[in-house]
C-alpha positions as CSV (number, residue, x, y, z in Angstrom):
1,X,1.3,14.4,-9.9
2,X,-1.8,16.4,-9.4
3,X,-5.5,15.4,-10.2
4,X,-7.4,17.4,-12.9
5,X,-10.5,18.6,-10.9
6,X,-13.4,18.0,-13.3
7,X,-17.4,19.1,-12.8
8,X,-19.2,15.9,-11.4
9,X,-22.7,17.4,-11.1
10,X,-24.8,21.2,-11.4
11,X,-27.7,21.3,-10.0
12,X,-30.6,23.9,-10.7
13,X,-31.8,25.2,-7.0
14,X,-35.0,26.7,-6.8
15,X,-36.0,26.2,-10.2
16,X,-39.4,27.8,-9.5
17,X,-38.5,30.9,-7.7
18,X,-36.7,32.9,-9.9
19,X,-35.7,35.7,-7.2
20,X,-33.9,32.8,-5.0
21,X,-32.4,30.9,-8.2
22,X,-28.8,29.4,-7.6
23,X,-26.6,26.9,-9.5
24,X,-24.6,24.5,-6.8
25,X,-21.8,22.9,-9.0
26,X,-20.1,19.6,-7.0
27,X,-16.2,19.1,-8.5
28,X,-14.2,16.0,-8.5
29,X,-12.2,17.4,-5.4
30,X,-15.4,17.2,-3.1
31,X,-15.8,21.0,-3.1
32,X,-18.7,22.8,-3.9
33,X,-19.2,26.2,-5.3
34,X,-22.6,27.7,-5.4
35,X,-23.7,30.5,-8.4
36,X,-25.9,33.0,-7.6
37,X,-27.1,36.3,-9.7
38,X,-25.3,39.4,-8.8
39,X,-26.9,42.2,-10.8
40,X,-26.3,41.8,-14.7
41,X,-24.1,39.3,-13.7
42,X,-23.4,36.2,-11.5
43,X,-21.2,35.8,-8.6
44,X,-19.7,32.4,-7.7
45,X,-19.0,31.1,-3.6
46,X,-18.1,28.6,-1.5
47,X,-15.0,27.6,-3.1
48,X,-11.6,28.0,-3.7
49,X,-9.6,30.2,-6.2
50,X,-9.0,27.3,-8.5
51,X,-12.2,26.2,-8.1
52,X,-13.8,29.3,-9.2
53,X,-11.6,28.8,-12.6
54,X,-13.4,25.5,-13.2
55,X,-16.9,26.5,-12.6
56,X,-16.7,29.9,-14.5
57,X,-17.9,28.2,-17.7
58,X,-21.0,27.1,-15.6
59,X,-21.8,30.4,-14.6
60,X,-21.8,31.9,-18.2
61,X,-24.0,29.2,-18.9
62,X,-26.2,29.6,-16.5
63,X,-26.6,33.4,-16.4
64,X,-29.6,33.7,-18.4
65,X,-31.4,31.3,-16.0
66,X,-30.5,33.3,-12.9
67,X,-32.1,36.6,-14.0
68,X,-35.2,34.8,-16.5
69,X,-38.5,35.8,-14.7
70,X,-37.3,38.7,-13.0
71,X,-39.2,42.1,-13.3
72,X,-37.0,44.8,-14.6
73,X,-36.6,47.9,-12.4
């Protein structure tokens, strides 16, 4: 029977810098998948497919923090 992966930890990186801010979510599994901003949006890495599926509520979470601070061009 397989294990339900669940989120273990999220931690805020470079909470001070908002033009280098990331989210690294740590799973269950062991893996790690990093968020990042991408444009108006957010762009997760570092992880698998399924992964990605678990840490997508994260990222909507999260996406507001990403781009706060950041001078519109």
């Amino acid at each position: 029977m397989k294990r339900e992966i669940k989120i273990s930890r999220v931690e805020l990186l470079y909470y001070s810098q908002p033009e280098r801010r990331k989210v690294k979510v740590r799973l269950s599994n062991g893996h790690v998948g990093y968020i990042s901003r991408c444009w108006e949006s957010w762009e997760i890495y570092g992880c698998t497919v399924e992964d990605k599926r678990i840490i997508l509520p994260i990222a909507e979470q999260y996406n507001g923090w990403l781009h706060e601070g950041l001078k519109e061009y």
